[in-house]
C-alpha positions as CSV (number, residue, x, y, z in Angstrom):
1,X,24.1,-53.4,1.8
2,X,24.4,-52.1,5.3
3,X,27.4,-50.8,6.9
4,X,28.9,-50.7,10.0
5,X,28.5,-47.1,10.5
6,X,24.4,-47.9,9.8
7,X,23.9,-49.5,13.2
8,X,22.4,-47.1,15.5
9,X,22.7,-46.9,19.0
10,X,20.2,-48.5,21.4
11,X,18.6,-46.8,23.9
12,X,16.4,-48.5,26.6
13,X,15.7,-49.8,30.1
14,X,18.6,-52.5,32.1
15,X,16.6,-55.8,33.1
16,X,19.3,-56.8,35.0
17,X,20.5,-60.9,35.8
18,X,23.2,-62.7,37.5
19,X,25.8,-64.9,36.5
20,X,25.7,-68.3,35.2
21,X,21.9,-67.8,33.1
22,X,21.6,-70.7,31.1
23,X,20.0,-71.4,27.9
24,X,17.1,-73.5,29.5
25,X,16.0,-70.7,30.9
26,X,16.2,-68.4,28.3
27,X,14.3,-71.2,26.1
28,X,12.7,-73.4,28.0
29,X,12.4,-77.1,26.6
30,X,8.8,-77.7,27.0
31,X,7.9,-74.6,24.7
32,X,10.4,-76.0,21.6
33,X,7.4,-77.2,19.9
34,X,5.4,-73.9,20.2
35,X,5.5,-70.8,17.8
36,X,8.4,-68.7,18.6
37,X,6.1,-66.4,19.9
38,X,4.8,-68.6,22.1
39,X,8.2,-69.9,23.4
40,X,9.4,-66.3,23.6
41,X,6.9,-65.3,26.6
42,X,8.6,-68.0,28.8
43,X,12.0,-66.3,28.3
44,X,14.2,-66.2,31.2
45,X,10.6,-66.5,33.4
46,X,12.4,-69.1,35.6
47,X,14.4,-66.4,36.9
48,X,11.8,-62.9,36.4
49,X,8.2,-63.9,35.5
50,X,8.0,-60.3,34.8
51,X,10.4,-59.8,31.9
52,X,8.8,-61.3,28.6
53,X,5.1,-59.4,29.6
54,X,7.3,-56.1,30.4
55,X,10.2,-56.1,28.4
56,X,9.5,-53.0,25.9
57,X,11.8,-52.9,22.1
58,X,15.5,-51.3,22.5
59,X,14.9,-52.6,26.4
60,X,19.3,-53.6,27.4
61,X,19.6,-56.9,28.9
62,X,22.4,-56.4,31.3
63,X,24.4,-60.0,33.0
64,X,27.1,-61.2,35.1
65,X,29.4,-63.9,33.9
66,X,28.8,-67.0,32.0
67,X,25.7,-65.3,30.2
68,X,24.2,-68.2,27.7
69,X,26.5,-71.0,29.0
70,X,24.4,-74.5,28.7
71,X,22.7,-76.0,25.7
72,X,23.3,-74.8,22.1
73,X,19.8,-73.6,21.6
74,X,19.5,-70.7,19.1
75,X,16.0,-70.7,20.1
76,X,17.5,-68.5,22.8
77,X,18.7,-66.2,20.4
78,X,15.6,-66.0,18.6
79,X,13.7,-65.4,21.8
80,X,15.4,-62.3,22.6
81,X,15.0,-61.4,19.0
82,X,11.0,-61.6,18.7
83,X,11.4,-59.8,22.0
84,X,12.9,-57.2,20.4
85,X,15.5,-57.3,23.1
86,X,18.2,-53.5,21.9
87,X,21.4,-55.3,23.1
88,X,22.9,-57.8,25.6
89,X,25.7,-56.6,27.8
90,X,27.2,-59.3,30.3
91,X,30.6,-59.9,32.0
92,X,30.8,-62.8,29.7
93,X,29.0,-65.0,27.3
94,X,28.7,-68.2,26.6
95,X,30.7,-68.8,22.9
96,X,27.6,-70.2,21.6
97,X,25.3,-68.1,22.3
98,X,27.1,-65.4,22.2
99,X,27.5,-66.0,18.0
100,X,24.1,-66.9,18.1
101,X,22.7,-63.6,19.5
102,X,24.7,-61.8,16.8
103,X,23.3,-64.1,14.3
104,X,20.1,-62.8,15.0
105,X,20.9,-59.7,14.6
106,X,21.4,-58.7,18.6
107,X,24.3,-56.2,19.8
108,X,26.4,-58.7,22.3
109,X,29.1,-56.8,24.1
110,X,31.3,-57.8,26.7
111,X,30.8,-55.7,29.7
112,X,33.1,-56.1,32.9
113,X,31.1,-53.4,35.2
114,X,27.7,-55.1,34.4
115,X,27.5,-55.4,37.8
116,X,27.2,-51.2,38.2
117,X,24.1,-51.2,36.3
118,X,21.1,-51.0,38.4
119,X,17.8,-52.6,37.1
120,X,15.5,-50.2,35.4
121,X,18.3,-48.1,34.2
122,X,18.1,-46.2,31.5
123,X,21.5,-47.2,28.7
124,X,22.0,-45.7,25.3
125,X,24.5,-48.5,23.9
126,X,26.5,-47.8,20.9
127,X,28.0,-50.6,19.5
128,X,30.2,-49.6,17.0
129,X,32.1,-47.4,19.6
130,X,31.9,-49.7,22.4
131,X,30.3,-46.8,24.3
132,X,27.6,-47.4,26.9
133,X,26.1,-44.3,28.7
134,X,24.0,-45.3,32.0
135,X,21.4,-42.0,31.6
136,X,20.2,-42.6,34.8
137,X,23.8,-42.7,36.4
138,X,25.5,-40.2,34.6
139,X,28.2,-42.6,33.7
140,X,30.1,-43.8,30.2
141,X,31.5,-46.7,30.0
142,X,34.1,-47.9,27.1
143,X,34.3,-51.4,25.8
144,X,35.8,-53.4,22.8
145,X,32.4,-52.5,20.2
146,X,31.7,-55.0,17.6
147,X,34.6,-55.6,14.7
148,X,33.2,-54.5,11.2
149,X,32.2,-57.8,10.3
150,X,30.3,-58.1,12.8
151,X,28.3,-54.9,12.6
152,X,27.6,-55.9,9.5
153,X,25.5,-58.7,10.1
154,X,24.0,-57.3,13.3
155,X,22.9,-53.9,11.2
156,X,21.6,-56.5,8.3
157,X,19.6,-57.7,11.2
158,X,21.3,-60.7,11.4
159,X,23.2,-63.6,9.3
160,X,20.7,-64.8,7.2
161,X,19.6,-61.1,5.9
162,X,23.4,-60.5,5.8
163,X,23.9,-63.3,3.5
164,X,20.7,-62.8,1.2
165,X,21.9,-58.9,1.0
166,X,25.5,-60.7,-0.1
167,X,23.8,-62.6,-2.1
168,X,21.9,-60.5,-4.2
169,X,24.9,-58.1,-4.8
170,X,26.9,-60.7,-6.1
171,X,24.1,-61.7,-8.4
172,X,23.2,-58.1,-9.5
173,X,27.3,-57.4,-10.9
């Protein structure tokens, strides 16, 4: 099984939003019936039509407060996930969300100078150490990184892998 100290850091471009982005827009409603892939290129498109076509793997998504808050959809989750979305950095989260972004396997840290980070920035986030470097900047920021439990799902690339991995060892003593 995977360790904490397996998770790598993440290194890609900010797309940066404000506070209070909701779940609807991250998964919008009329896409719940379509493939995930499908639903995932109308991600957050309420608020930048350009970040599902753009948005490149290890890419940061960096927010204000309330990040998540509205409907319990993990399909928001997932979204970022096919995406293939490095981490999500916000001022806060909403609590559901925020477990279901780690659930699938997403780095979720609580960032209070999200607001410093410009838009096409270029972060290297470590989430083990709670260290985020702005390249671009020339600045390091330090946050609470992920407790080992949570690593450990997030570097199994998510709960369900996590739990099969568990699983498995169990089955294999």
């Amino acid at each position: 099984m995977s360790g904490p100290a397996s998770l790598q850091s993440v290194t890609g471009t900010a797309w940066v939003f404000g506070d209070d982005i909701n779940t609807d827009v991250m998964a919008p409603g009329l896409y719940f019936k379509s493939p995930l892939a499908e639903l995932a290129q109308h991600c957050l498109e309420a608020v930048d039509p350009g970040f599902a076509p753009n948005v490149q793997a290890g890419d940061v998504v960096v927010a204000g407060d309330n990040f998540g808050i509205g409907s319990a959809r993990e399909q928001a989750a997932m979204a970022f996930q096919h995406l293939g979305v490095g981490a999500i950095l916000a001022r806060s989260f909403g609590r559901i969300f925020y477990r279901n972004a780690l659930n699938f396997g997403i780095p979720t840290l609580a960032f209070p100078q999200a607001g410093e980070i410009r838009a096409g920035d270029e972060l290297c986030v470590d989430p083990a150490a709670g260290r985020i470097d702005n390249v671009s900047a020339g600045r390091t920021y330090e946050v609470s990184g992920l407790p080992p439990h949570l690593l450990r799902i997030v570097s199994a690339g998510g709960l369900m892998p996590y739990l099969k991995q568990r699983l498995a060892g169990e089955a294999g003593q």
